[in-house]
C-alpha positions in Angstrom: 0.0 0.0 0.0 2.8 2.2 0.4 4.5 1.9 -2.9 1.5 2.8 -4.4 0.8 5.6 -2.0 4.4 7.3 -3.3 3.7 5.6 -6.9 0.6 7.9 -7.1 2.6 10.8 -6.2 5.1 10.0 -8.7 2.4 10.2 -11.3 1.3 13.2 -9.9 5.0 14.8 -10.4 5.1 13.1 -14.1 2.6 14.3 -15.3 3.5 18.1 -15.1 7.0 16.5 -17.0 5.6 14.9 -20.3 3.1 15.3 -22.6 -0.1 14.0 -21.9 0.2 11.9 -25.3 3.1 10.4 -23.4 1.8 10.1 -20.4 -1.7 8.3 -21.5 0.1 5.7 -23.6 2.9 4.8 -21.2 2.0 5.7 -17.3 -1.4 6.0 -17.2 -2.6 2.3 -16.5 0.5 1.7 -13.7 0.9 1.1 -10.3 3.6 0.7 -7.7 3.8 -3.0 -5.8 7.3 -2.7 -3.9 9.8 -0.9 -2.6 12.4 -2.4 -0.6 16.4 -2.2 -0.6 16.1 0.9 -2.8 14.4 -0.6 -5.8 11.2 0.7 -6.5 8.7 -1.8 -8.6 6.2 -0.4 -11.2 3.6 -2.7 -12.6 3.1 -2.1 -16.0 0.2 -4.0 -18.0 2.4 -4.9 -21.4 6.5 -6.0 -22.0 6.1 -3.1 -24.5 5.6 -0.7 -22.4 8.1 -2.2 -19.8 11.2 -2.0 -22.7 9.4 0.9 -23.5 9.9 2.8 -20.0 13.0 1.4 -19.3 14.6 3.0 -22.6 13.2 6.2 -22.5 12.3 6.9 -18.5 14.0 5.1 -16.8 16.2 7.9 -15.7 13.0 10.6 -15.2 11.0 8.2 -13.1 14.0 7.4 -10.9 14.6 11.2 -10.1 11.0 11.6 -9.5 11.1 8.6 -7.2 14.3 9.7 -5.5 12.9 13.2 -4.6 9.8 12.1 -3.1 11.1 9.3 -0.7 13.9 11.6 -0.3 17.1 9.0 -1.5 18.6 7.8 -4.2 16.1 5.1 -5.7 16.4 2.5 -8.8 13.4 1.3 -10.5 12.2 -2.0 -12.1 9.2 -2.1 -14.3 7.4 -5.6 -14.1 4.7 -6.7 -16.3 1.4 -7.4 -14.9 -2.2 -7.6 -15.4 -2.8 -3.9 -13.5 -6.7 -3.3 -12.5 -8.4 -0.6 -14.2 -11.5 1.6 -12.9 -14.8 -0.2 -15.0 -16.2 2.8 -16.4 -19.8 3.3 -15.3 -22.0 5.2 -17.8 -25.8 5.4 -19.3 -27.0 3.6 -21.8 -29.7 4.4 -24.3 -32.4 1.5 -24.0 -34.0 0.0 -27.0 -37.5 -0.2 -27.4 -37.8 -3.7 -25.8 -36.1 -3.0 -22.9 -32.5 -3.9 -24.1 -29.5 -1.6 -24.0 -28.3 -0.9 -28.0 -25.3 -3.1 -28.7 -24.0 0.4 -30.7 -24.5 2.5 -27.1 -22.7 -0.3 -25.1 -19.8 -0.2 -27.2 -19.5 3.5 -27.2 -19.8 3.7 -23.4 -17.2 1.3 -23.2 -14.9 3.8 -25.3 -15.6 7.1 -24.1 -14.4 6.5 -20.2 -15.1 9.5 -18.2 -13.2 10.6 -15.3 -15.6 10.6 -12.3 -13.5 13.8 -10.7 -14.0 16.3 -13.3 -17.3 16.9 -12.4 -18.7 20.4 -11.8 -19.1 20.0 -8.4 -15.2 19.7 -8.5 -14.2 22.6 -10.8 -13.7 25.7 -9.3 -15.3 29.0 -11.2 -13.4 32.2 -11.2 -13.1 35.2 -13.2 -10.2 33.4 -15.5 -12.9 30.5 -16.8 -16.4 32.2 -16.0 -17.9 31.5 -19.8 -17.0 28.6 -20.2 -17.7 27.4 -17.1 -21.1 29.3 -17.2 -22.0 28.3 -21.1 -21.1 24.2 -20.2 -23.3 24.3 -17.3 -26.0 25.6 -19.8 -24.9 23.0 -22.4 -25.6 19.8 -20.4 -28.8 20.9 -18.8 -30.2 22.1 -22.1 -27.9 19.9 -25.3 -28.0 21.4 -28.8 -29.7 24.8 -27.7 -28.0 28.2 -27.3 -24.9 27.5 -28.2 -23.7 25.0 -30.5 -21.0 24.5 -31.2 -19.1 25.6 -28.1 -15.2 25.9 -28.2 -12.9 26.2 -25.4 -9.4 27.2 -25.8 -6.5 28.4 -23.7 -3.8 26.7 -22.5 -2.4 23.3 -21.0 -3.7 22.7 -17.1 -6.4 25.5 -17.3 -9.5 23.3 -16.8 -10.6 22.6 -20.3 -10.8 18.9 -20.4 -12.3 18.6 -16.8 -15.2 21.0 -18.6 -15.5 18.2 -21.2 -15.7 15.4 -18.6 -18.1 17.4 -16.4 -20.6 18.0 -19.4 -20.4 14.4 -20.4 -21.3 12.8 -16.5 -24.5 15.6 -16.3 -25.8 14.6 -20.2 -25.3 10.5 -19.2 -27.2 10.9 -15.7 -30.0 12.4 -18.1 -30.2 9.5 -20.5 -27.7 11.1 -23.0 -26.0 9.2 -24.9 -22.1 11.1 -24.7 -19.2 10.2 -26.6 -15.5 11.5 -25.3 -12.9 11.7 -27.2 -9.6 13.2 -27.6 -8.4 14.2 -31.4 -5.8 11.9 -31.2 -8.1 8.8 -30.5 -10.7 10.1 -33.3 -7.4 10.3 -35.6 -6.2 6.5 -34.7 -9.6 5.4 -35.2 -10.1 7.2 -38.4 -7.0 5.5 -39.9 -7.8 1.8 -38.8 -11.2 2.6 -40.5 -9.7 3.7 -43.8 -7.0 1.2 -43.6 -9.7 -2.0 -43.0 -12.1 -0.1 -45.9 -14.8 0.8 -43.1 -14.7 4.6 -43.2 -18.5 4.8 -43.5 -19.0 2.5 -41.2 -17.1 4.1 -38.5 -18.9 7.9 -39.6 -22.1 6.0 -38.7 -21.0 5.3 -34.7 -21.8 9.0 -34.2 -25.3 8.8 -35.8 -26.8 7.7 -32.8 -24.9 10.1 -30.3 -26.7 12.9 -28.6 -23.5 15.1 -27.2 -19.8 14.7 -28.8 -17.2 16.0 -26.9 -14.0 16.4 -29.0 -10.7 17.4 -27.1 -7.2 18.8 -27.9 -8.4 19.9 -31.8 -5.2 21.3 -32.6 -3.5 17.8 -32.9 -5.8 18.0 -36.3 -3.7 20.5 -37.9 -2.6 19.0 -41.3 -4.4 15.8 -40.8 -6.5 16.8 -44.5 -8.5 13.4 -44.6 -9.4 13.6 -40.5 -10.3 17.0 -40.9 -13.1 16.5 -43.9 -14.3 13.4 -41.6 -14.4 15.6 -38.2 -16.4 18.3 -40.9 -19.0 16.1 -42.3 -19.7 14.6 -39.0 -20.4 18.1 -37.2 -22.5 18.9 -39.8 -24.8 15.7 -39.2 -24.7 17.1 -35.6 -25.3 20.9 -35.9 -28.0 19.8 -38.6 -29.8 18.1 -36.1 -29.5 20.5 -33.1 -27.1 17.8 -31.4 -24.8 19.1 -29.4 -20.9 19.6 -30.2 -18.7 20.8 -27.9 -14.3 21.0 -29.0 -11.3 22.0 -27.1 -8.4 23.5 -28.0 -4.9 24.8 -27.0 -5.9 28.3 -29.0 -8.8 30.0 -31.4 -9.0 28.2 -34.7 -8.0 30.7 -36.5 -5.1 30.2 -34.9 -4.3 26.9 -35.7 -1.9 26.2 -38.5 -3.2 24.2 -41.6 -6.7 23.9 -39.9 -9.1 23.7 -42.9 -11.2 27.0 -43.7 -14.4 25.4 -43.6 -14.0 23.0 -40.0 -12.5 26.8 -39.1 -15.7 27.9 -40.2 -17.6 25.8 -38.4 -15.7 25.9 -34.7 -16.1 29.8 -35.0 -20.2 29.5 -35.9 -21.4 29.2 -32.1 -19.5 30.5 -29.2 -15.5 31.0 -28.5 -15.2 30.6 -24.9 -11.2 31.4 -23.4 -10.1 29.9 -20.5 -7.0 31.2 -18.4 -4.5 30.0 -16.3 -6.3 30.6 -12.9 -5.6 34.1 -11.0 -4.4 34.1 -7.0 -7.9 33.9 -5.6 -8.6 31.1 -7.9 -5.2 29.5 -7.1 -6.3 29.8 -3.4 -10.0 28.0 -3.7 -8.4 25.5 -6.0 -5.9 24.3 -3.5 -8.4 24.8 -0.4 -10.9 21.9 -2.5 -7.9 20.0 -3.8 -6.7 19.4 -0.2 -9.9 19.0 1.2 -10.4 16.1 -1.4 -7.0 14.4 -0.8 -8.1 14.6 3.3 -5.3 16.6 4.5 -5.1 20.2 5.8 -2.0 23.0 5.2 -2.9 26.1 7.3 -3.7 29.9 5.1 -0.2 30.5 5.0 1.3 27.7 3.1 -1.5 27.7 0.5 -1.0 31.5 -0.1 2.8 30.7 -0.7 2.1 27.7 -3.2 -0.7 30.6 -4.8 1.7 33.1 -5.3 5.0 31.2 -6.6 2.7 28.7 -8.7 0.9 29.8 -11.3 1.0 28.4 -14.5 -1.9 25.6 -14.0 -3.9 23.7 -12.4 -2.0 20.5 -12.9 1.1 22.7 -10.7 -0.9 23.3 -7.7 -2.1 19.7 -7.6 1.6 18.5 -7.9 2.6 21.0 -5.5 -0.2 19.6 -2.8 0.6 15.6 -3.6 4.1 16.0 -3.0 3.7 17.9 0.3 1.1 15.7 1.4 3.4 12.7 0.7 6.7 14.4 2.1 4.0 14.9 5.3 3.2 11.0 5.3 6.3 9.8 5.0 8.0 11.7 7.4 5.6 12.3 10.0 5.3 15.7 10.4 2.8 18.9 10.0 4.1 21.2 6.6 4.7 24.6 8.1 5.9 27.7 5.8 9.4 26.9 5.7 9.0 23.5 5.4 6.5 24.2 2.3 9.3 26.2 0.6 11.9 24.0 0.6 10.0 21.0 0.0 8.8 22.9 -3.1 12.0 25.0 -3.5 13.1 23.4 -7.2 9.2 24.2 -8.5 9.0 27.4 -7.6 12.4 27.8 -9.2 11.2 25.6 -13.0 7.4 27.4 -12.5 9.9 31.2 -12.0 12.0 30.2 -15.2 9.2 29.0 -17.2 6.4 31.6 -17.1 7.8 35.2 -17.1 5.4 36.7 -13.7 6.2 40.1 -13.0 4.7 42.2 -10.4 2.2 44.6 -12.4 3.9 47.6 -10.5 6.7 46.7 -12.6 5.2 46.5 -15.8 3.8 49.4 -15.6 7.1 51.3 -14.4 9.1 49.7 -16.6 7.0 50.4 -20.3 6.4 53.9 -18.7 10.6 54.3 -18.4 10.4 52.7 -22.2 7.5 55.5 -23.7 9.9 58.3 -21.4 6.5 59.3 -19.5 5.3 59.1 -15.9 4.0 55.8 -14.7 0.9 57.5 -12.9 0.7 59.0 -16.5 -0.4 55.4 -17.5 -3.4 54.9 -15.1 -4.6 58.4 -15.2 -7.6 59.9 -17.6 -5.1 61.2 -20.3 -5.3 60.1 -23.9 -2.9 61.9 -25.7 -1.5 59.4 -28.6 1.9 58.2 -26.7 -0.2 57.7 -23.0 -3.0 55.5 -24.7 -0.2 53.7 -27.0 1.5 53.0 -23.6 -1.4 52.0 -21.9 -2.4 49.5 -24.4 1.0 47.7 -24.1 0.3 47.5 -20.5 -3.1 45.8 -21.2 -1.2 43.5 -23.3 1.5 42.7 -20.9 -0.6 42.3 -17.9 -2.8 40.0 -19.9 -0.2 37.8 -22.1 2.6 37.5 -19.3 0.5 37.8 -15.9 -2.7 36.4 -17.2 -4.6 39.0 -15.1 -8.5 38.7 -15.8 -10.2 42.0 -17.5 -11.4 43.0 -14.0 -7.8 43.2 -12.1 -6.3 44.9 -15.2 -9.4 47.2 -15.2 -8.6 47.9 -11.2 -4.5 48.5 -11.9 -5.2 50.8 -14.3 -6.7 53.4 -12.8 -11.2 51.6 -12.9 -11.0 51.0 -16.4 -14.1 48.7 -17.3 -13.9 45.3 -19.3 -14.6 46.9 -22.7 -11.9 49.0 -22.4 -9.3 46.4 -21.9 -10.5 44.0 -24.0 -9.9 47.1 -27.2 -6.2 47.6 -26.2 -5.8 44.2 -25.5 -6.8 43.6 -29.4 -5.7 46.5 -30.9 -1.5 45.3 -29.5 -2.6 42.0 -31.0 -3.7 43.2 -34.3 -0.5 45.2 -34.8 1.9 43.1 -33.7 1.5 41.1 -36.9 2.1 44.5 -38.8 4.0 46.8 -37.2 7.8 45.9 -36.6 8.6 48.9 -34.5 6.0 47.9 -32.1 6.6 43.8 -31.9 10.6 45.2 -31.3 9.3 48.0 -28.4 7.1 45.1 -26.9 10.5 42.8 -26.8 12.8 45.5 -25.5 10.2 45.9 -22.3 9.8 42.2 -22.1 14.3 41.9 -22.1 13.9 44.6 -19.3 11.6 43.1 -16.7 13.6 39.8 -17.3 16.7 41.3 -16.5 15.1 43.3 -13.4 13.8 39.9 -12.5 16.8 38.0 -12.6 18.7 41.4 -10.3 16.2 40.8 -7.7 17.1 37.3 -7.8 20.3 37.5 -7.4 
């Protein structure tokens, strides 16, 4: 029981390290029997995936392993049959009282995680729409708005909307199909290899909700792309509902058809962002809650404040305190927190530029040669609102501030207002060297200010 106890902290820790491609092929369906003598035992369900693991993360797993029982650990990876969760769904019933053969089988492929639910998602300003228009969508499928796509990036929530859709549309007799554009993709070319691409269009005849994740793992896929098209037309034809994820808008996504483009723009764009300190802070407060252990206010503000580039961070951060807690005995106070976490703050500080939005603002104010009160007063004079609008842009690209807070730092500005300079730097980055080279300048500045208060 122990093994797997640190096994599933492991997985925890892994999973912020490799792709999820990666990590649902290889790691996913694993579990930890043994640890003795320093040698840590992974059952794995397949000799592939043992050769597999052994060649390629070997060394990974071990330093993941090594950090969280706190010496230096070797692991083995054994095959053997591993128990998986039986996914537990509704079924349309036939007309006799049978369930459809066609329903079973899509059940069976379109497993649901049972804690993405909505009770379990935490609503903030940074996911509010799409939070708001899902909830809609699975009490009322195929009505207001159809499709619905949900973009932003890794960690930000987007899948658990999927799931939490799906589990609300199956307790109402829905039939739901989940599936991730890289499973429709190796499904699609079985079918079209074995000469049954009609045959596997016709699965989704019957569905009532298809929840499609990850689209951007289409791009340049031409003959997945005219399938996904055709069969979203059957679905918006008939008022059933579509919702699609993605890691940006479709316009954004490279060698993304014009017409599937076309249709993911036709019913409501809905962005999701990395979650703001509030957020952070309820996230971590139901996240702890869930695992059954308690950090006091002061620890979960630091892991708020120093982790902040996804969910999938602050649940790491919590599994491996809770487990460094376990193991060792103890309560995690403040300065145990920071140096249990001390080498993720540093990665989550190296890889996503924060800067305090005091800084911003002084520094693109030094850049324009104007006041930085200048920048949140009511002027409007052409170099102030230029300015201004590069602080919109920084504060909402780098920080990931929500239009309220960026509003509130610049002097009550409403939504409206942020959301047009926001744009307007967006728009003319594309077109106007001078101001893509001003935007880098500040951005080499408030690293190298960064990396003095570091030092």
């Amino acid at each position: 029981m122990q093994a797997d106890k640190i096994w599933q902290a492991a997985l925890g820790e892994l999973q912020l390290q490799v792709n999820k491609a990666n990590f649902n092929t290889w790691l996913k369906d694993t579990r930890g029997i043994d640890y003795s003598n320093n040698v840590f035992v992974v059952a794995v369900p397949t000799e592939f995936i043992a050769e597999w693991l052994k060649s390629r993360l070997n060394s990974l797993v071990s330093r993941t392993l090594s950090t969280i029982i706190g010496k230096n650990v070797m692991v083995q990876f054994q095959v053997q049959a591993v128990k998986k969760d039986t996914p537990r769904s509704m079924c349309h019933t036939m007309p006799d009282g049978g369930v459809s053969l066609k329903s079973r089988e899509l059940n069976r492929q379109s497993y649901l995680n049972p804690k993405f639910t909505f009770d379990n998602f935490v609503a903030g300003d940074c996911n509010r729409l799409p939070y708001t228009a899902s909830i809609e969508i699975a009490d009322n499928p195929g009505g207001a708005f159809n499709p619905l796509y949900i973009y932003g990036g890794t960690g930000t929530g987007k899948t658990h909307l999927l799931h939490a859709i799906g589990h609300v549309a199956r307790a109402s007799q829905q039939l739901t199909l989940y599936m991730s554009s890289e499973q429709f993709t190796n499904e699609f070319i079985v079918a079209v290899r074995n000469k049954n691409a009609e045959e596997f269009r016709n699965k989704f005849n019957d569905v009532d909700i298809f929840l499609l994740d990850d689209v951007q793992f289409l791009s340049g896929k031409t003959q997945t792309q005219e399938c996904i098209f055709h069969i979203l037309n059957d679905f918006l034809d008939d008022n059933r509902q579509v919702v699609v994820t993605g890691d940006r808008p479709p316009k954004d996504i490279e060698s993304l058809h014009i017409r599937l483009r076309s249709r993911l723009e036709g019913g409501l764009l809905a962005d999701i962002y990395p979650p703001d300190h509030k957020t952070r802070v309820d996230i971590l407060e139901l996240k702890s809650h869930q695992m059954g252990v308690g950090f006091t206010p002061q620890v979960l503000n630091y892991m708020a404040s120093h982790l902040h580039r996804n969910v999938r961070e602050l649940e790491g951060a919590l599994t491996r305190l809770s487990t460094f807690a376990r193991l060792n005995g103890i309560e995690i106070d403040l300065p145990a927190a920071k140096q249990v976490l001390s080498d993720m703050v540093s990665i989550s500080r190296q890889q996503e530029a924060y800067h305090c939005p005091t800084e911003i603002i002084n520094t693109v104010a030094e850049h324009f040669d104007i006041a930085p009160d200048t920048i949140t007063s009511k002027k409007r004079d052409l170099k102030t609102s230029r300015a201004r609008h590069v602080v919109m842009y920084l504060l909402r690209q780098q920080n990931h501030c929500n239009l309220a807070e960026i509003g509130r730092l610049l002097g009550g500005r409403d939504h409206t207002t942020v959301i047009h300079g926001y744009e307007k730097i967006t728009s003319e980055l594309n077109v106007d060297s001078q101001l893509s080279k001003s935007i880098e300048v500040i951005k080499n500045s408030l690293r190298l200010s960064q990396k003095d208060n570091n030092t």
